[in-house]
C-alpha positions in Angstrom: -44.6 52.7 30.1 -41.4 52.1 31.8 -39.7 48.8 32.3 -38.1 47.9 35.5 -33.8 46.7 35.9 -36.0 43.9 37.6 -38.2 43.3 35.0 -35.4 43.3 31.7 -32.9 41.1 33.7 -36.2 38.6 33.9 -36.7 38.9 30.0 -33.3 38.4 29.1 -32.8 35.4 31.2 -35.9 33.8 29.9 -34.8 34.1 26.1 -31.2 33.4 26.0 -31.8 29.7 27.1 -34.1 30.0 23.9 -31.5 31.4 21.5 -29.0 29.0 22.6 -30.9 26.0 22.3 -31.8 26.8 18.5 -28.5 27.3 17.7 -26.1 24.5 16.7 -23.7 23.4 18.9 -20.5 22.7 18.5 -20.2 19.1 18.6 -22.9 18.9 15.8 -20.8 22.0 13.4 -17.4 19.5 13.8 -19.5 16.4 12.9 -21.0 17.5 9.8 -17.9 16.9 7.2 -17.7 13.2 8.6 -21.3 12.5 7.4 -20.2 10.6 3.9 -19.7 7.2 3.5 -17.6 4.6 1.0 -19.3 1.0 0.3 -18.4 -1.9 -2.2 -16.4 -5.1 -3.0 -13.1 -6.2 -3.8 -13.2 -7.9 -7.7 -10.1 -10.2 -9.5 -10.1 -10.1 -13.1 -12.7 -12.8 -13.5 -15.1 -10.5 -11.5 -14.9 -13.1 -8.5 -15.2 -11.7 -5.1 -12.0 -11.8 -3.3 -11.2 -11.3 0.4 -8.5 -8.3 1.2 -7.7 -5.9 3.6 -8.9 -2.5 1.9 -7.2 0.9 2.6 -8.5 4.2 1.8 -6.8 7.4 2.6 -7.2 11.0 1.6 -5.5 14.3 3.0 -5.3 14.2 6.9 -7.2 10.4 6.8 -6.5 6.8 6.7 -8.5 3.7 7.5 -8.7 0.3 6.9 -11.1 -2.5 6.6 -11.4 -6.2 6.3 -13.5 -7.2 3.4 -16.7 -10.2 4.2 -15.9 -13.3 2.6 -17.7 -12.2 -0.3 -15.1 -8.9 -0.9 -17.6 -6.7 0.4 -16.3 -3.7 2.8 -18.0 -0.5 4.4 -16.3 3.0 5.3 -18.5 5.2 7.3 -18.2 8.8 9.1 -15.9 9.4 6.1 -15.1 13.3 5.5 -15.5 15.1 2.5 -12.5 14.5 -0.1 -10.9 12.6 -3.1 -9.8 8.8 -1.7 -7.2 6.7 -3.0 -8.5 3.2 -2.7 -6.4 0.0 -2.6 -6.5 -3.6 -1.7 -4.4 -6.5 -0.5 -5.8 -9.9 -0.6 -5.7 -12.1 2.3 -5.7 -16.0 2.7 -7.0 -17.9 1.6 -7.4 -15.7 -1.6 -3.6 -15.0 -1.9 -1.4 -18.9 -2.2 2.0 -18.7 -3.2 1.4 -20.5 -6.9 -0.9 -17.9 -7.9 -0.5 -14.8 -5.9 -2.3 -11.6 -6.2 -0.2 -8.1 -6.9 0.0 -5.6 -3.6 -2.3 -2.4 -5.4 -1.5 -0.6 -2.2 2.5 -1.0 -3.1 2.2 -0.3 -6.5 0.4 3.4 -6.4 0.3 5.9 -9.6 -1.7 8.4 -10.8 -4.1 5.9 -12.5 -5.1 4.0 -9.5 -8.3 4.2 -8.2 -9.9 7.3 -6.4 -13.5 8.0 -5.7 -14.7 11.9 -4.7 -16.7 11.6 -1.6 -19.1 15.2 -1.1 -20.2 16.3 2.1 -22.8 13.4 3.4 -22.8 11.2 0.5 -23.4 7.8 0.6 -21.4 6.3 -2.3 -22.1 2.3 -3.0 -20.9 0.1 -5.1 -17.1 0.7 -5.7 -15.0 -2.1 -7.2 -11.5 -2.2 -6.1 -10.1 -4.2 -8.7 -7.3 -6.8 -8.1 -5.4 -9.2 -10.4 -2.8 -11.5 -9.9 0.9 -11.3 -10.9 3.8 -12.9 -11.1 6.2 -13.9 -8.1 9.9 -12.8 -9.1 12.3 -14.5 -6.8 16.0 -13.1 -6.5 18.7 -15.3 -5.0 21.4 -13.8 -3.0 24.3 -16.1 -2.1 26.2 -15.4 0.7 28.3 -18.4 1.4 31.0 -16.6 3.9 28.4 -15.1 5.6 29.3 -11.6 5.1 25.9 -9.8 5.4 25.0 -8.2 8.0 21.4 -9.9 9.7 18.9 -7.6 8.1 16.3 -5.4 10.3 13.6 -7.9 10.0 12.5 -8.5 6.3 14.4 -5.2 4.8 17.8 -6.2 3.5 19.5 -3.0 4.6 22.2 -0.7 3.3 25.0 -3.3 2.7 22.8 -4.5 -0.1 19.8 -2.7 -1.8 17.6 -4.3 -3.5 14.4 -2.4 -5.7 12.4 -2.7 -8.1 11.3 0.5 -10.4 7.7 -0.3 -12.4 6.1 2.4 -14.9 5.4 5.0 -12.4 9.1 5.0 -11.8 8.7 4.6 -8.1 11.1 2.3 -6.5 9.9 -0.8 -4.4 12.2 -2.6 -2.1 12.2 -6.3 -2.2 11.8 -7.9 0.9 13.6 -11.1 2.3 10.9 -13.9 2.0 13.3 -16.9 3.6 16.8 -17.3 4.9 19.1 -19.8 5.0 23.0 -20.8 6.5 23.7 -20.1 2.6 21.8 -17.1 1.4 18.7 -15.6 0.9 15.3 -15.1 -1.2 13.6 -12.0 -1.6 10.4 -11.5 -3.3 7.7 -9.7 -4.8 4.5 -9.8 -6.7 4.7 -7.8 -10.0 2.1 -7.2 -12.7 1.9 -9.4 -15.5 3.0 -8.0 -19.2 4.5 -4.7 -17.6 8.0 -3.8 -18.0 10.2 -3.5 -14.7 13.6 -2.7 -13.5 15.4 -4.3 -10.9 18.1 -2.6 -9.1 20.7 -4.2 -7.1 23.4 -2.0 -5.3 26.2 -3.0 -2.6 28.7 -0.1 -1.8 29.7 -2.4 0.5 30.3 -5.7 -1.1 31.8 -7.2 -4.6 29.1 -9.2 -5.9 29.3 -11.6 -8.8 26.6 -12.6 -11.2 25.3 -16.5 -12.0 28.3 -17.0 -14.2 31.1 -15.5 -11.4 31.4 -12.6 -13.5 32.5 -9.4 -11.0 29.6 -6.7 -11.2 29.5 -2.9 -10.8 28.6 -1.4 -7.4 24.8 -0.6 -9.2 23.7 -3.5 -11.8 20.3 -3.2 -13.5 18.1 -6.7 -14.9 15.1 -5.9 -17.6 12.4 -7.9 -16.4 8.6 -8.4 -18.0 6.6 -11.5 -16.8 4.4 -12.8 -19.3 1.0 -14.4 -18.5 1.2 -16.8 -20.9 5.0 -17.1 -21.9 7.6 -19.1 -19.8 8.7 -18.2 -16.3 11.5 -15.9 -16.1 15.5 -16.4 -15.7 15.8 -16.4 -12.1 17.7 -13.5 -10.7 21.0 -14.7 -8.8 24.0 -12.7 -7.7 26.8 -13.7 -5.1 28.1 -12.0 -2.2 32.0 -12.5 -3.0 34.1 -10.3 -0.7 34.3 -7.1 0.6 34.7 -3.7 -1.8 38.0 -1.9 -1.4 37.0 1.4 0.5 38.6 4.8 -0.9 
């Protein structure tokens, strides 16, 4: 038996509609690794729900989400990876008397992080936060000589950090300004030893008592839960450093 030209060109037109139509498409191969998702609530040390703006980010990824009022937040279409989770309250959870710490500023290798595998559907993940204590340094600047800052960072005339544990350096950002000075702030964790560092390269600045300082100057601080508040931290912008 002998098969016409006419007859194969027939046979193959009829089957590879077939073929391709069992075959997975491309939209549905590229869709596949976004098939997990990340559920659960944001938790203060009491175990209290607490609203917050969660971020979760993994290689290539980054997303965020606004917590229900009861803490509770949802990721989905997620890829497969490991995510570092984080959390920063949001009014009216966070007041100024008793704020909360920033997790997503204060990052090390023992935060939290949660393994997502390929179309898993992981619930109930506590992001825990806890509130800390609000260190407040004081930067007179009664001549004026400071440069305005770029919004809320202080800039290069004067530095201002704070080194925790992890021995990563946090700026501190201006919270208020005045014809006088100006605040900076940050929440720190309770009963955990930090280092502030205050540099001007620019500027001779004093300390509380008008003693001249170095260039670099260094202040031990812990904040206890239950112990006094701290010494507040005030230096003075005096006059400008002799350049070489």
């Amino acid at each position: 038996m002998q098969i016409s030209p006419t007859s194969l060109v027939l046979t193959l037109a009829t089957l590879i509609p077939i073929a391709y139509a069992q075959s997975p498409t491309l939209s549905s191969v590229a869709a596949a690794p976004f098939s997990a998702s990340l559920s659960g609530s944001v938790r203060d040390e009491s175990s209290l729900p607490v609203e917050a703006t969660v971020t979760i980010f993994t290689q290539g990824l980054r997303r965020q989400a606004v917590t229900a009022s009861n803490g509770t937040f949802l990721f989905p279409s997620l890829k497969t990876g490991k995510y570092a989770i984080c959390a920063v309250p949001t009014a009216p959870a966070a007041t100024a008397q008793n704020p909360f710490v920033d997790s997503c500023l204060w990052q090390d290798r023992t935060s939290l992080q949660v393994p997502l595998a390929p179309g898993q559907n992981r619930q109930g993940v506590i992001v825990p936060v806890r509130h800390g204590y609000p260190l407040h340094i004081r930067v007179n600047d009664p001549a004026a000589l400071l440069p305005a800052p770029l919004g809320k960072i202080a800039g290069n005339h004067l530095a201002i950090h704070v080194i925790g544990p992890s021995g990563i350096a946090q700026p501190v950002l201006i919270s208020n300004r005045d014809p006088k000075g100006r605040d900076h702030l940050i929440v720190t964790p309770y009963d955990t030893p930090h280092k502030v560092l205050i540099h001007s390269s620019t500027f001779i600045l004093k300390d509380a008592t008008g003693r001249d300082l170095d260039p670099t100057v260094t202040f031990n601080v812990t904040a206890s839960r239950t112990g006094p508040p701290l010494s507040p931290i005030t230096v003075s912008v005096d006059r400008p450093r002799p350049q070489p």
